[in-house]
C-alpha positions, 0 to 999 in steps of 0.5 A, a space after each residue: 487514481 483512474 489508472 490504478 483503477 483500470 489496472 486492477 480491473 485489467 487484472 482481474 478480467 484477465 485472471 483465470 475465472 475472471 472477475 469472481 475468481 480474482 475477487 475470490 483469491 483476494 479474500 482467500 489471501 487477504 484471510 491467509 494474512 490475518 486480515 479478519 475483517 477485510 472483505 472485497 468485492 471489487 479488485 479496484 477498492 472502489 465500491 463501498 462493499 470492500 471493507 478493511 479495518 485499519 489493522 487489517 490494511 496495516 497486514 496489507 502494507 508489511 506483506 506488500 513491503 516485502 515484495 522488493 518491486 512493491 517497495 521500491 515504486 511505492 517507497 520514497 525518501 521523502 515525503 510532502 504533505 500539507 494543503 495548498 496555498 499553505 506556507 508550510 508543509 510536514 516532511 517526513 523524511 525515510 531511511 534504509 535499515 537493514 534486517 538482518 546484518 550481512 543482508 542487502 535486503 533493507 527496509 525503510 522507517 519513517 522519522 518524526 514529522 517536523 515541519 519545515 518551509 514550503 518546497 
């Protein structure tokens, strides 16, 4: 999405050092985070130099999930997928657990997907 776009390059301007230096802290973290083969040149993820295997995005996910802002605005408890047009569509509904009893910290899991009646 455009706006994302535009985020993550206002960001990266805006970092001291500019653009090269947040692009380098981003490599720096990404390798801090076991990501080996994940490589960015570009804060935007739009350049077809920016590589990351699947379990390296995977690391990305479980670090950013641990961010209680992060969670909560990419987070939600249902979520619709299928092609337009369609007469149904695959739900997958999500659910708070908590990680460790006693705390009020949660996260969420993901149930089977099932397929139900378009919305």
């Amino acid at each position: 999405m455009s706006s994302e776009n535009r985020a993550a390059h206002a960001l990266g301007r805006n970092y001291p050092g500019g653009l090269p230096a947040f692009v380098q802290a981003m490599n720096a973290k990404a390798r801090k985070l076991g990501m080996t083969s994940a490589h960015f040149v570009d804060p935007a993820g739009l350049s077809c130099d920016n590589v990351a295997s699947a379990e390296d995005l995977s690391k990305l996910v479980m670090a950013a999930s641990e961010n209680p802002v992060i969670r909560e605005y990419s987070t939600d408890r249902v979520i619709r997928s299928g092609l337009a047009g369609e007469p149904s569509s695959t739900v997958i509904r999500m659910h708070s657990y908590r990680t460790r009893p006693g705390t009020s910290s949660s996260r969420r899991r993901a149930t089977s997907p099932k397929r139900v009646d378009a919305w």
